[in-house]
N, C-alpha and C positions, 0 to 999 in steps of 0.2 A: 747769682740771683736765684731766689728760690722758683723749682717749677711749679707751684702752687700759692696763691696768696687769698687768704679769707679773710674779710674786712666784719668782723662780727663782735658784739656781746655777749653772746651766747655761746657760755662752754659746753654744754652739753653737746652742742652742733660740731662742735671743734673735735670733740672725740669721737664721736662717730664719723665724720670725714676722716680722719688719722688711720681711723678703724676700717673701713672703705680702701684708702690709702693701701694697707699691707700688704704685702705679699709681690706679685708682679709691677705692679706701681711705685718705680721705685723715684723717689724725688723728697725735697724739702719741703712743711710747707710753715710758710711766712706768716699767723696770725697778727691782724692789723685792728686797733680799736674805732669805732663809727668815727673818732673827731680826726681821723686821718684825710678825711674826704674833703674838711674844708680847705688844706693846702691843695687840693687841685692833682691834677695827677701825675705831677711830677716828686709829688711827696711819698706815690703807691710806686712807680716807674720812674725813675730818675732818667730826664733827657741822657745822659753819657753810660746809662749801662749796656752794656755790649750785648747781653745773652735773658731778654723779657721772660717773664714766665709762660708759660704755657694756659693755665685756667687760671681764670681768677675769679672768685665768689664773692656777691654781694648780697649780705645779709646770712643770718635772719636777722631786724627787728632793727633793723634800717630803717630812715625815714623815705621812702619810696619816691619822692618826686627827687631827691637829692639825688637820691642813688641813682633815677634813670637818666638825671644831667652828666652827673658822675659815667656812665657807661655810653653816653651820646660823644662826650667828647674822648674815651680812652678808646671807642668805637673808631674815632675820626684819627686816631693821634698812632693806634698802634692797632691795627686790623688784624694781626696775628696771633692777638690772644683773644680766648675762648670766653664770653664772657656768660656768668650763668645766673641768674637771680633768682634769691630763696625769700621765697614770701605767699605765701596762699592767695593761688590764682583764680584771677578771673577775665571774661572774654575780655576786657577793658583792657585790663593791665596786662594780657599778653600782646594783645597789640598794640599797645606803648611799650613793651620792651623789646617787642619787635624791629619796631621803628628805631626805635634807640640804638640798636646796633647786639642783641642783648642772642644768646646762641638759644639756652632753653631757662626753664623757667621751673624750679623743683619746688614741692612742697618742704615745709621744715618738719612733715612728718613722715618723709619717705625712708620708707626702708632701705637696710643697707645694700642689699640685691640691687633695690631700684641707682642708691648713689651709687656703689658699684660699676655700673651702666654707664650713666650718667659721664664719672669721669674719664671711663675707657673712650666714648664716644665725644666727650671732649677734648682729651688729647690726641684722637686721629682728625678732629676738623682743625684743631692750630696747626699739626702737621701740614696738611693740606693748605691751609693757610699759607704759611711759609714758604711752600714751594709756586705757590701760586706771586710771590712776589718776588719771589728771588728770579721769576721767569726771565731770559734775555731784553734788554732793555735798548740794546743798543738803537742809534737813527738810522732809520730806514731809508734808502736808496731810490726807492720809488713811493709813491699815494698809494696808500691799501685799496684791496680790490674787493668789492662789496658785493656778493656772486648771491644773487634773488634766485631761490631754486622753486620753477610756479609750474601751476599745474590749472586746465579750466576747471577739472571736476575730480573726487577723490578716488583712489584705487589705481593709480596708474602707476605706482612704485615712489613716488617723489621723493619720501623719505629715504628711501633704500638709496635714491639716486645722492639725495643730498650729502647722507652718512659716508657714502663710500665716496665723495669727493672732497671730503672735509679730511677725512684718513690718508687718501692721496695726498693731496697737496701736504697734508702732513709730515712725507718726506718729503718732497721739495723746500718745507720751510720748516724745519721742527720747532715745538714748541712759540710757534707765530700764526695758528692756525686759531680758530674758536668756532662754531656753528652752535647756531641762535636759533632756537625751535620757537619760531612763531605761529605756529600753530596752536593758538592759548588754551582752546576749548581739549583739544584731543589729541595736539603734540604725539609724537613715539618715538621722539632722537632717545630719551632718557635709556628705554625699552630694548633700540634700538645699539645703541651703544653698551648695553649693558651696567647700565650706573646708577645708583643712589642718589642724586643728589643731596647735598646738604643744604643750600640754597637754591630759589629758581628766579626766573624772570621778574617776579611778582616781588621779591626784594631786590634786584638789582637797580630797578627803578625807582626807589623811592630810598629818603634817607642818605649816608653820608657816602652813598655809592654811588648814586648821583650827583654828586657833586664832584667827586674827583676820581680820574682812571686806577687810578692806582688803587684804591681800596677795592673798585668794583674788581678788576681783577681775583680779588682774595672771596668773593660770593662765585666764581667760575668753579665746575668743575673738570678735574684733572683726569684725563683718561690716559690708556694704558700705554696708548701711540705715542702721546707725544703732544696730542690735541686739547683742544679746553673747550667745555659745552657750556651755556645759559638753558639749561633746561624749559619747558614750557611747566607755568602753575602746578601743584597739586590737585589743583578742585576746578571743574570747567566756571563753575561762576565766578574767583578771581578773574574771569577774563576780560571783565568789567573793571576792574582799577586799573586796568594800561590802557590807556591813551595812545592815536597816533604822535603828538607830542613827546609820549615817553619813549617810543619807539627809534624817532629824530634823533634825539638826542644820543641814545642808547648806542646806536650805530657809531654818530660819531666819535662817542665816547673811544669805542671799541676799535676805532680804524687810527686813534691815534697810536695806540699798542700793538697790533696785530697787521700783518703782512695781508693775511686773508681772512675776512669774515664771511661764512657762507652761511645766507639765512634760509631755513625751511618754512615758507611762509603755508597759509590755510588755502587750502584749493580755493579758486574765484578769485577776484578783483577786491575783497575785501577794504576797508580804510586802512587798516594796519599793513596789507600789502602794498599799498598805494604809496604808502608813506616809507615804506621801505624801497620804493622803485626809485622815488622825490632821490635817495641816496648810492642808490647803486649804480655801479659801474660795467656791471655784467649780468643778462637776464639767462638762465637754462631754462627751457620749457620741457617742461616732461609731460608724453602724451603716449598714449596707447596706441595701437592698430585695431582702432574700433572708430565708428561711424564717428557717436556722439563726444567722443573726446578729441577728434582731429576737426569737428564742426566748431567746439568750442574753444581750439585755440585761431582758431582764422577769426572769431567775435574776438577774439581777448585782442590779439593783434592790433585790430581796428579800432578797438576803443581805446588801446594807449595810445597810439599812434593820434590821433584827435586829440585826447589829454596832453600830448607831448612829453610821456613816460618811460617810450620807451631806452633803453637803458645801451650806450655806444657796440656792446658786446653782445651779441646775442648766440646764442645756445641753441640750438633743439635737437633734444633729444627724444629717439623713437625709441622704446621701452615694451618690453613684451614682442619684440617684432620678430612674428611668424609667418612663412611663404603660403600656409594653409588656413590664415586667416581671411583670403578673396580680396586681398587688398597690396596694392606694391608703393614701395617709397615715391613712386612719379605719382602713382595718384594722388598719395598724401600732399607732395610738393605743389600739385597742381592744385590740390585743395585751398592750401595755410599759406600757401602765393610766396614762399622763402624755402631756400634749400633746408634737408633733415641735414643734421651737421653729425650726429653719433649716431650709433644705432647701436640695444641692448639685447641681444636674441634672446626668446623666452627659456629659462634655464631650471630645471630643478635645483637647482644647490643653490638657489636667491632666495625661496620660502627657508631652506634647513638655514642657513646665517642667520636670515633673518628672527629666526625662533632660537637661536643661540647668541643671538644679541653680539657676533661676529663679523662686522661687514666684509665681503669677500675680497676687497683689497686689503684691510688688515691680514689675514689667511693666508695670501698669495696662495687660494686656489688658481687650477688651468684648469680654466672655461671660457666659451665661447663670450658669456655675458663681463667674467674680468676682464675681458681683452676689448668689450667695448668700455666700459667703464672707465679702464688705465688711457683710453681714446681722448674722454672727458678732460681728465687732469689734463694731460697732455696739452690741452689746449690754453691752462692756464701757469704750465714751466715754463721759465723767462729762457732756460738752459735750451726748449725744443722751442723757441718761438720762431726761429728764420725758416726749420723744416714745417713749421706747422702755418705759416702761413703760403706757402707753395701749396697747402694740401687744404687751405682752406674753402669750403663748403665742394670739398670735389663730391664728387657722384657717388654715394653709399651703398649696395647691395645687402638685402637680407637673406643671408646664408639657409 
């Protein structure tokens, strides 16, 4: 099978793609005429061929509403290839080829530079593709465990806490991991992990990735661990096209695949964190050693607790915790009326990772804050569960 197939009329587009093509790019490619599109797409992709292409181009000088049925269903049917639509764009039609399932969207007067580009960065997102479905499939032994990483107010590390527990568990379960940055407006897993995404949250909810795991898996991305992230939006105003609804769903989506989903939800009691609790199995609260961050987890407490949110598994973690901050873990406990369960001492080398977009359990630094953090996971290996329930909510010291 060829790794390129162009479905076009237009020869002059055909040799500049060929042209494009040369050099490092090395593969076949397949030119197809527009009336191939009416058998449907097994007349482009034959059900029984072993080895799909990698890109495949529609148009130029296609009839546009064909062609985006055409890429809705090769979307749905084969998530691995890179699909790319050549036709001079606009806001409209890139988000119907958005939706469609459609990767980017070239002019037919782009230069070769810009194809050039174009096909380099199409052939490493089928790549990625591919590894994202070829991920372990096998049935899982136990119900995924759905770990809500909250916070009452922002600043108190959550991310840092989230990223480095997503990495952990990452050995415990390789490649069964994913952390979901629900954080829509201001997210910083992406950042934080050091990734590009290709997709974010904002397509995994809509279209044929909603519909079924298995494609959604192919819009995750692939980190260097071992782990798979749903990044949060590009733009804080998509934060507006996800619904709690698509968040429901989204989860369960993801817990049918994944041994552990850990979500970074937005500081506060938010709808979309609310809707994320409706699913989880396990709450982490991350709070500082400060006044108004251990006032507003003893309110969070009390309001899910009345809701009936709160989640079988509860977490709390003390983050930043200094002896010279005038405050000790019994006052906290005496505060939030529940034992601190980890504790994170304040560490220089949490800001350096974090600006290296490194989490320090990836690193296998030796720090005082790795060794609370490896504390974390700990509590959710199946391998340390009989020692860790013996040592569950004992009495913590801040060092």
């Amino acid at each position: 099978m060829s790794r390129f197939i162009l479905i076009t009329a237009a020869p002059d587009f055909e040799g500049r793609l060929r042209q494009a093509m040369s050099g490092s790019l090395a593969g076949t490619l397949q030119v197809l005429p527009p009336e191939v599109m009416r058998g449907g797409t097994e007349a482009i992709v034959p059900r029984d061929s072993s080895q799909g292409p990698e890109v495949l181009f529609l148009g130029p000088g296609l009839d546009l509403p064909q062609a985006l049925e055409l890429a809705r269903t090769l979307d749905l049917k084969h998530p691995e290839i890179s699909l790319v639509l050549v036709a001079d764009s606009s806001h409209e039609l890139a988000l119907a080829a958005m939706q469609a399932g459609v990767r980017d969207v070239l002019a037919p007067a782009a230069d070769d530079a810009e194809l050039r580009q174009l096909l380099e960065r199409a052939c490493l997102a089928a790549a990625s593709r591919r590894r994202g479905l070829s991920m372990a499939s096998e049935p899982m032994d136990a119900p995924a465990r759905v770990i809500a990483v909250m916070s009452p107010k922002g600043g108190v590390g959550k991310t840092t806490v989230a990223t480095n527990l997503a990495i952990g568990l990452g050995k415990v379960a390789p490649q069964r991991v994913v952390i979901v940055d629900l954080d829509l407006q201001f997210g910083d897993v992406g950042s934080g992990l050091l990734l590009e995404p290709e997709r974010t949250i904002t397509d995994a909810v809509q279209g044929s990735a909603a519909r079924d795991a298995m494609v959604l898996k192919t819009f995750l991305t692939a980190h260097s661990s071992g782990i798979y992230a749903l990044c949060a939006p590009r733009l804080p105003g998509d934060a507006d096209l996800i619904t709690p609804e698509h968040v429901s769903r989204l989860i369960r989506q993801l817990a049918l695949e994944f041994k552990y989903i850990v979500v970074d939800t937005a500081p506060g009691l938010g709808e979309h964190c609310l809707a994320t609790l409706e699913q989880a199995t396990d709450g982490v609260w991350v709070c500082g050693m400060d006044v108004p961050s251990i006032r507003g987890l003893r309110t969070g407490f009390g309001v899910l607790q009345e809701l009936g949110l709160m989640p079988d598994g509860r977490h709390v973690v003390l983050n930043f915790a200094d002896r010279k901050s005038g405050l000790s873990v019994q006052d906290i406990e005496a505060t939030i009326g529940v034992p601190v369960d980890v504790v994170v001492p304040r560490s220089r080398t949490v800001p350096f990772s974090t600006n290296r977009g490194v989490p320090l359990l990836q690193d296998n630094t030796r720090d005082s804050a790795t060794k609370g953090l490896r504390r974390l996971v700990q509590r959710f290996d199946p391998a340390k569960v009989a020692e860790a329930q013996k040592q569950l909510h004992r009495r913590v010291v801040v060092s």
